[in-house]
C-alpha positions in Angstrom: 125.9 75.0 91.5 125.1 71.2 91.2 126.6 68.7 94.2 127.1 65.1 94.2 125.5 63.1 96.9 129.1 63.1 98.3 129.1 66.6 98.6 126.3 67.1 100.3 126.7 64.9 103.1 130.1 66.6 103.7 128.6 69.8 104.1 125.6 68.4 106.2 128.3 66.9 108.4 130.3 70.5 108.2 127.0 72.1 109.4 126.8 70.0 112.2 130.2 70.3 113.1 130.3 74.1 113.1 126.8 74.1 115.3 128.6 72.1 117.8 131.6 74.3 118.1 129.9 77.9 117.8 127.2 76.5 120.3 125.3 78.7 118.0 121.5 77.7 116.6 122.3 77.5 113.0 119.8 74.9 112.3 118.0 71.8 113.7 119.6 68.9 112.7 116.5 67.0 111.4 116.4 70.2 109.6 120.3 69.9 108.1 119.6 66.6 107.3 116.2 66.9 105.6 117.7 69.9 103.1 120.6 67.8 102.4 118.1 65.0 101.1 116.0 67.1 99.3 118.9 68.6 98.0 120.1 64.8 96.3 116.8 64.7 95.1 116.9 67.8 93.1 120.5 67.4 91.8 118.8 63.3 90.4 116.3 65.6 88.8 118.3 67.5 86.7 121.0 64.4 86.3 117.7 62.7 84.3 117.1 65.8 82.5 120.7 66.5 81.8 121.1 62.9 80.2 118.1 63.5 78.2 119.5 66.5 76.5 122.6 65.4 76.0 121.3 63.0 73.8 118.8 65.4 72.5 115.7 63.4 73.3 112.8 63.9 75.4 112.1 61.9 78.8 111.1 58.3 78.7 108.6 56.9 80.5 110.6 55.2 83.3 112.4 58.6 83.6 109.4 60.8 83.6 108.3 58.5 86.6 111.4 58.5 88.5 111.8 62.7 87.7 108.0 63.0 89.1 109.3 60.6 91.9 111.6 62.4 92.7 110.0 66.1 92.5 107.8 64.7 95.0 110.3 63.5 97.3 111.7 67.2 97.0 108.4 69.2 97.5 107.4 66.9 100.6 110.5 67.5 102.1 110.0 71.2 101.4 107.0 71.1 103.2 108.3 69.7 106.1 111.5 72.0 106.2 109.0 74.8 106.0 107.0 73.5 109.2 109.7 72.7 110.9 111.6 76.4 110.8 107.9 78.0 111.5 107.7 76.0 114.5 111.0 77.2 115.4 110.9 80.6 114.8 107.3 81.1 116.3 108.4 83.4 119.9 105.6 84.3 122.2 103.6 86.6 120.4 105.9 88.4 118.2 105.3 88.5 114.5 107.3 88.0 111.5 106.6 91.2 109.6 106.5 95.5 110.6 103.6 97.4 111.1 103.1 100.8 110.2 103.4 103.4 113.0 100.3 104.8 113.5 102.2 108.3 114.6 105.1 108.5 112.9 103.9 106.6 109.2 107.1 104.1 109.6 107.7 100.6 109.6 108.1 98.9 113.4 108.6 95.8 114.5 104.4 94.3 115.3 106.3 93.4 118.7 106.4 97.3 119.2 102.8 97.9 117.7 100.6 95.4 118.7 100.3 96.2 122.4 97.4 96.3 124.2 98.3 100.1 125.4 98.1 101.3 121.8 95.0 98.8 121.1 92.0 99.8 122.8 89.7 97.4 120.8 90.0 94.2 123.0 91.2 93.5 126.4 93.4 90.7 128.2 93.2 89.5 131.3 93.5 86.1 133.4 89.3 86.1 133.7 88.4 87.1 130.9 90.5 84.8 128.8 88.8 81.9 131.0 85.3 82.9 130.9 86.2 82.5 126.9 87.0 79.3 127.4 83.8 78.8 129.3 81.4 80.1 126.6 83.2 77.9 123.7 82.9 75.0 125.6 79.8 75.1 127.7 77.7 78.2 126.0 76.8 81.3 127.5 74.8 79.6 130.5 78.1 78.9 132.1 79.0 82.7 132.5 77.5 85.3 135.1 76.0 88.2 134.0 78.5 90.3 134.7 81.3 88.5 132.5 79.0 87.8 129.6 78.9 91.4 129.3 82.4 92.1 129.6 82.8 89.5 126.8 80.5 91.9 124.4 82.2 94.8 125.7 82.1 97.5 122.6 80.7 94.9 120.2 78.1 97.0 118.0 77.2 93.5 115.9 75.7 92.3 119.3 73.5 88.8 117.5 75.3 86.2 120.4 79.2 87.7 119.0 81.7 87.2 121.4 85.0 89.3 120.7 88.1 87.1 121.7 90.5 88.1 124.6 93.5 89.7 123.0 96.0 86.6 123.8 93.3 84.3 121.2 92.9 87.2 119.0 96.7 87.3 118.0 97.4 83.7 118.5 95.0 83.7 115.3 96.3 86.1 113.6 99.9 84.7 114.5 99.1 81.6 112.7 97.1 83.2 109.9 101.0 84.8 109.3 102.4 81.5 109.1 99.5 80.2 106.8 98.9 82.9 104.2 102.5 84.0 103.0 101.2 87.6 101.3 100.3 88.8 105.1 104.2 88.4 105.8 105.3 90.0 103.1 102.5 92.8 102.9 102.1 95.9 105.0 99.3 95.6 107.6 98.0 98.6 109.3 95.7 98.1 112.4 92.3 99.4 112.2 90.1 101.0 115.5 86.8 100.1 115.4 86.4 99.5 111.6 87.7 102.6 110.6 88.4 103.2 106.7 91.9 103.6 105.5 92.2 106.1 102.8 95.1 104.4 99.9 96.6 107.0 97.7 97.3 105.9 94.4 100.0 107.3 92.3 97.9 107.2 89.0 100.7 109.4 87.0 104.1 109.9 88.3 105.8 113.1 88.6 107.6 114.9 85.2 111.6 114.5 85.5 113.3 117.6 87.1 114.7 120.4 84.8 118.5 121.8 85.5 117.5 125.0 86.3 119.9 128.4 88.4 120.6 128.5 91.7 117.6 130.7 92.5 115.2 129.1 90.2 112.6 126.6 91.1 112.5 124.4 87.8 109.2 124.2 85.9 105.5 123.4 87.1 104.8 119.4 87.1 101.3 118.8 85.5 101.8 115.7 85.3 101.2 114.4 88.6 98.0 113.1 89.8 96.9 110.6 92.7 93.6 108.2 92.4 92.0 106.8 95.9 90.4 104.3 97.1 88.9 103.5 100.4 90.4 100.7 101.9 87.5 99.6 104.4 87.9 96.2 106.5 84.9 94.4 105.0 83.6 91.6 107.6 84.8 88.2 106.3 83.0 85.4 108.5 83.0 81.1 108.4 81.1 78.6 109.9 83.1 75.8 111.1 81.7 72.4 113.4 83.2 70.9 115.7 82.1 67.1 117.5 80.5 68.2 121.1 82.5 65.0 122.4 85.6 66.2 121.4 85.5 69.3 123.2 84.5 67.6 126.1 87.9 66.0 126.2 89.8 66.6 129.0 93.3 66.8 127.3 92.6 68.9 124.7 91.8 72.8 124.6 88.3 73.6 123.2 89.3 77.0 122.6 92.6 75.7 121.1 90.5 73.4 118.6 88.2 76.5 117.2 90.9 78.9 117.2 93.3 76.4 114.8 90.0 76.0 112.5 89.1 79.4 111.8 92.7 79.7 111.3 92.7 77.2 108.3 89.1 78.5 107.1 90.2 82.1 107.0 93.8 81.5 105.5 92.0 79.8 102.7 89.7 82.7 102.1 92.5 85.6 102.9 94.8 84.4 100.2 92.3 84.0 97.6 91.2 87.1 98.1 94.7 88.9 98.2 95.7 86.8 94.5 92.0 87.0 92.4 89.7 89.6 94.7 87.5 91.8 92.8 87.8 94.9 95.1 84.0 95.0 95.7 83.1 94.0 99.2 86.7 92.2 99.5 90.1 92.7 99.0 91.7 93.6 95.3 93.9 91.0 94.6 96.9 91.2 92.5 95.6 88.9 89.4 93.1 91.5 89.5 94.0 94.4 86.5 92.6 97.3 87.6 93.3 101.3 87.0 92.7 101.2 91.3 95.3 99.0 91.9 97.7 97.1 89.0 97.0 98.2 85.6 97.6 96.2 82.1 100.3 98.0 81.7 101.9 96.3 84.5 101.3 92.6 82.2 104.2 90.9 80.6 104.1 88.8 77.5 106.9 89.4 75.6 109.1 86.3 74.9 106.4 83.9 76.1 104.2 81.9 74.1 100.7 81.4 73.6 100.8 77.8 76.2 104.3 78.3 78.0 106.3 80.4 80.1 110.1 80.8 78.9 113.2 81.9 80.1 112.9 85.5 78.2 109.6 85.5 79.3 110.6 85.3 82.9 113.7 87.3 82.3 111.6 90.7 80.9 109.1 90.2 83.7 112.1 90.7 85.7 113.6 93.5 84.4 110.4 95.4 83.6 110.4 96.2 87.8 112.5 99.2 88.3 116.0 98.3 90.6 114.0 99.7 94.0 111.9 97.3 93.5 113.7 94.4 92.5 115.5 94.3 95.5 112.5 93.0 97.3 110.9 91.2 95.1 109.5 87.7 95.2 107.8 85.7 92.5 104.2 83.6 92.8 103.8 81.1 91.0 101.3 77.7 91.0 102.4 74.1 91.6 102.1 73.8 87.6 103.8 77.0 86.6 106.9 75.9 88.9 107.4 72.6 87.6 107.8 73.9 84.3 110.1 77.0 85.2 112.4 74.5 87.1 113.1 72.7 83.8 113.8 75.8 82.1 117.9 77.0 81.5 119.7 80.5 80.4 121.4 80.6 77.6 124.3 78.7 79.1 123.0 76.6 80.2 122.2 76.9 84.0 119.0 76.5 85.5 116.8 79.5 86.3 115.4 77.7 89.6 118.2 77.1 92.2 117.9 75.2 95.3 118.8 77.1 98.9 120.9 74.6 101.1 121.8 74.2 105.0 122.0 78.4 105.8 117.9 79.0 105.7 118.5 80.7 101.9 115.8 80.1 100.1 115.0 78.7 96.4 115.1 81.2 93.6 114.1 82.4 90.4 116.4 84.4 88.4 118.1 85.1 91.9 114.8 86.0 93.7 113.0 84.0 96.2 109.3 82.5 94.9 106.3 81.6 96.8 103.5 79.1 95.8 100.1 79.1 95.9 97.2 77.1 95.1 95.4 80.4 94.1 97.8 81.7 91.2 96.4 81.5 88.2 97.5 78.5 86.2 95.6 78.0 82.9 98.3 78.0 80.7 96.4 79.6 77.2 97.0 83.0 75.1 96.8 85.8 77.0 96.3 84.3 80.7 98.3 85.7 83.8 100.4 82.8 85.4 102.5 84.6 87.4 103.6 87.5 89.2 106.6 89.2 90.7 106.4 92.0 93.5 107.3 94.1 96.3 104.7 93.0 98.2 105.6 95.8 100.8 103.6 98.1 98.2 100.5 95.6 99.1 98.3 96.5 101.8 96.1 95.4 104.5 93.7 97.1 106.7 92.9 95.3 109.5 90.0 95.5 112.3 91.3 93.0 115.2 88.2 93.0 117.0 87.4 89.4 115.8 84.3 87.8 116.4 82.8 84.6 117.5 79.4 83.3 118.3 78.4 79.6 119.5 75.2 77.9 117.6 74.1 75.0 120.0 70.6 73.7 118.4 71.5 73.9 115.0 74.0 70.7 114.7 72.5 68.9 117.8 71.1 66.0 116.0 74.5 64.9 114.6 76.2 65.8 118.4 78.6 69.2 117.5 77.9 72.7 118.6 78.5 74.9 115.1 81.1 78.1 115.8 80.9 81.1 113.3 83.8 83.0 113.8 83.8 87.0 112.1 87.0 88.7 111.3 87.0 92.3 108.9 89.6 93.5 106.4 90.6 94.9 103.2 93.4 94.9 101.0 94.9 96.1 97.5 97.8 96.7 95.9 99.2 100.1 96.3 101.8 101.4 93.8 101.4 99.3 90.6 105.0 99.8 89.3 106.1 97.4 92.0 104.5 94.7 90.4 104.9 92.9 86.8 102.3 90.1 86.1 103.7 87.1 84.1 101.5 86.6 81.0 101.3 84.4 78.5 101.6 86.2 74.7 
């Protein structure tokens, strides 16, 4: 549905209104007010593109700078409506995603699985979290014996390695959620002490049942036959520096500084790994074909060219994922692929992209919510992936949480910053290919 700038400020003011009188905590109203702008921006998008069809001519210049004007306007706001409900919807320590049960198999709130009862790998207390702080900010020679060793407590790696008090440990891993959107959407099952995590593949489904008498069993199934592989957290480490004056700032957290870095550093690596991983040493990502995770027969060209993606294109990729699966599906898609796809229309004309408003729906493809990322594929020439659509539930991630970190001192002293390298180790693939259809160009 289109709105006039009219329209939306009613309903911003509506949304107001009703927060008032509920008392309830619909929505910020920076927030309201930021998705009704970026919602006038969109609608003076497709106004311009509209007007140009109707006469059945292509963009002019001035247009084409105002559209890209205005698409910018739209994305920035996008951004900012995104921080802003993260920042909102961050509480304590909980996480936005399940785990999976450990005894049962199922899927549990990470509240109810990530405590330190059921995870023996790290510990928590007032002490140790401060002697922590200590050896990021002043080296080991400001600890004791006594709590140096505590800090190395079951670390096999020894090499200077500090593991990080629990509290650190999932405030990264909290913002790694928030930074890399395939870990919210994925299934991530806690690893002790490195352990492997054998993934059963369904490499040939089961035959269809046979009607068959009441005391009959039906026919043998030869047909059915499972694939493995090992999913084995694989140590993933960066090197980040950080200016010896700054941490020596009173007002800011030293800890706080190296934690938010690694978060950035890994984030970038994780989803990399998770979209184009080779499987080898790293994650299998899902641009990846492979008979160990998704197939080529999971690839779908028909109805797209050689250069673009189209709205048949788009519309098989949807319908090749069987109705289970649709349900919770969500599309990737690069900063280049979107732009084109929210130019595209069905046969009646409406646009396949629509906007979400002021109730925290999001935008959507074909009725299903997308995600972007600077790691989707995006050269747009015969035969290339350039998309994908997914129940990412059917991706997983296996996890060690005894994260590492060890101080280097001499190395960057000349230039004044003391260099961090900071260890994490896990593995990831996708599951059950049928879940997923890749977007390919013909």
């Amino acid at each position: 549905m289109s709105y006039t700038e009219k329209e939306v400020q009613k309903m911003i003011t509506r949304t107001l209104t009703e927060k008032t009188n509920s008392g309830g905590n619909i929505m910020r109203p920076q927030e309201i007010e930021m998705r009704g702008n970026r919602t006038i921006a969109i609608r003076k998008m497709e106004e311009l593109l509209e007007t140009a069809q109707k006469e059945k001519r292509e963009l002019s210049n001035e247009e084409n700078r105002r559209y890209e004007q205005l698409e910018s306007e739209a994305d920035n706001l996008d951004e900012r409506i995104k921080d802003m409900a993260g920042s909102s919807s961050q509480s304590g320590d909980a996480r936005s995603f399940m785990y999976r049960d450990e005894n049962t198999g199922e899927g549990v709130p990470a509240s109810r699985n990530f405590g330190i009862e059921q995870r023996d790998l790290v510990y928590d207390s007032a002490e140790k979290r401060d002697a922590f702080k200590r050896y990021i900010r002043e080296g080991v020679n400001a600890l004791d014996g006594s709590e140096y060793r505590a800090l190395q407590v079951d670390d096999n790696t020894a090499g200077g390695y500090i593991v990080l008090p629990m509290q650190l440990s999932k405030t990264l891993i909290a913002g790694l959620d928030n930074l890399v959107f395939i870990r919210k959407l994925a299934t991530i099952y806690p690893c002790k002490n490195s352990e492997s995590l054998g993934a059963a593949t369904l490499d040939n489904d089961l035959g269809d049942p046979t009607w068959t008498a009441e005391i009959a069993t039906g026919d043998d199934d030869s047909t059915m036959s499972f694939g493995k592989r090992e999913l084995t957290p694989h140590p993933l480490a960066r090197r980040i520096k950080v200016s010896n004056k700054l941490m020596r700032a009173a007002y800011l957290d030293a800890e706080s500084i190296v934690i938010d870095r690694f978060t950035q550093k890994m984030g970038i690596v994780q989803e990399n790994g998770f979209m184009n991983g080779n499987g080898s040493g790293q994650p299998l990502g899902v641009f990846t074909a492979s008979d160990l995770g998704i197939s080529t027969d999971r690839d779908v060209s028909e109805g797209n060219t050689e250069t673009e993606i189209t709205t048949d294109g788009l519309i098989n990729a949807l319908y090749s994922l069987k109705s289970q699966y649709r349900k919770n599906a969500q599309w990737v898609f690069s900063r280049e692929a979107l732009k084109k796809i929210r130019k595209l229309k069905d046969g009646d004309g409406n646009y396949l992209w629509l906007r979400g408003f002021t109730d925290n729906r999001p935008d959507t493809i074909l009725g299903l919510p997308y995600n972007e990322s600077e790691y989707c594929p995006n050269t747009f020439e015969s035969g290339k992936y350039v998309g994908i659509l997914g129940d990412f539930s059917k991706y997983w991630i296996a996890e060690a949480l005894n994260m590492q970190i060890q101080r280097l001192v001499e190395l960057y002293a000349e230039a004044n910053q003391t260099g961090f390298i900071g260890r994490a180790e896990l593995d990831a693939m996708p599951v059950d290919k049928n879940a997923f259809s890749r977007v390919t160009l013909a």
